[in-house]
N, C-alpha and C positions, 0 to 999 in steps of 0.2 A: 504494500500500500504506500510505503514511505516515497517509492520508487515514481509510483504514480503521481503523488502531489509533486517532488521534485520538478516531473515532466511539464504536469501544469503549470507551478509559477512559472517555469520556464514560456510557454502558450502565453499565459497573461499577461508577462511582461512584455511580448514581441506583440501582442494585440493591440492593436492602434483604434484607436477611436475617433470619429470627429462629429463635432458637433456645430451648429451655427445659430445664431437668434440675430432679429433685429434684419431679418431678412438679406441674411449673410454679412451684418456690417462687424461681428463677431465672429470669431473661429477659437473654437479650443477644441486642442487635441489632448487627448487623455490615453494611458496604457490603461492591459486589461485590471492591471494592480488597483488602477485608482490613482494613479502619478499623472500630473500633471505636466505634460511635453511643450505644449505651446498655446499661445494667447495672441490673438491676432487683429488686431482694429482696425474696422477702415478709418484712415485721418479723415475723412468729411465727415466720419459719424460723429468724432470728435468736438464738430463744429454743435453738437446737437444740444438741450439742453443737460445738465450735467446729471441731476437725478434720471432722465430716460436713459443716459449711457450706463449710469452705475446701476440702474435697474434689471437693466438686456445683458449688463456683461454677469451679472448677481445670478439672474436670469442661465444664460448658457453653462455658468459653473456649475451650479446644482443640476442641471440635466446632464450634464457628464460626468458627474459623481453618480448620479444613480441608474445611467448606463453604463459607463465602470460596474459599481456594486451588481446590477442583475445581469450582468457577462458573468461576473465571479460568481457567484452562487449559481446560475447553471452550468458552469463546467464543474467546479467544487462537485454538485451533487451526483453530475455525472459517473466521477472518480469515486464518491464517496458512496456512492448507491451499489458500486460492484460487489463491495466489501460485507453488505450489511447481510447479518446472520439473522435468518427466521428467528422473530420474536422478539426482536431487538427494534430499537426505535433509534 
């Protein structure tokens, strides 16, 4: 089993994510870990006012933290579900 999760972090951390808000005027890219790789603004969105920029960019981080997170728990359960013994939860 040990073997297996190894494999996976391995998977997660090469899993690239991307995300965008603000109708692409945002980009963050995330691994499958949860690591955040890049952050990307268009400068005209910058012109925008500052609460809608920190709202969209607030906005894109938490959707790819929690597409990070439910990447990892279905591969997790993937690896984790081979293992499990009748009767066992």
């Amino acid at each position: 089993m040990q073997k297996g999760v190894e494999a996976l972090q391995a998977q997660l951390e090469a899993k690239e994510i991307d995300v965008t808000a603000g109708g692409g005027a945002v980009k963050v890219k995330v691994n499958g870990t949860g690591k955040f790789l890049a952050l990307v603004l268009d400068p005209e969105f910058l012109k925008e006012d500052a609460k809608l920029v920190s709202d969209t960019v607030l906005a894109a981080v938490q959707d790819a933290a929690k597409q990070a997170k439910e990447f990892n728990d279905a591969e997790m359960q993937k690896v984790t579900s081979a293992f499990q013994m009748p009767g066992f939860m």
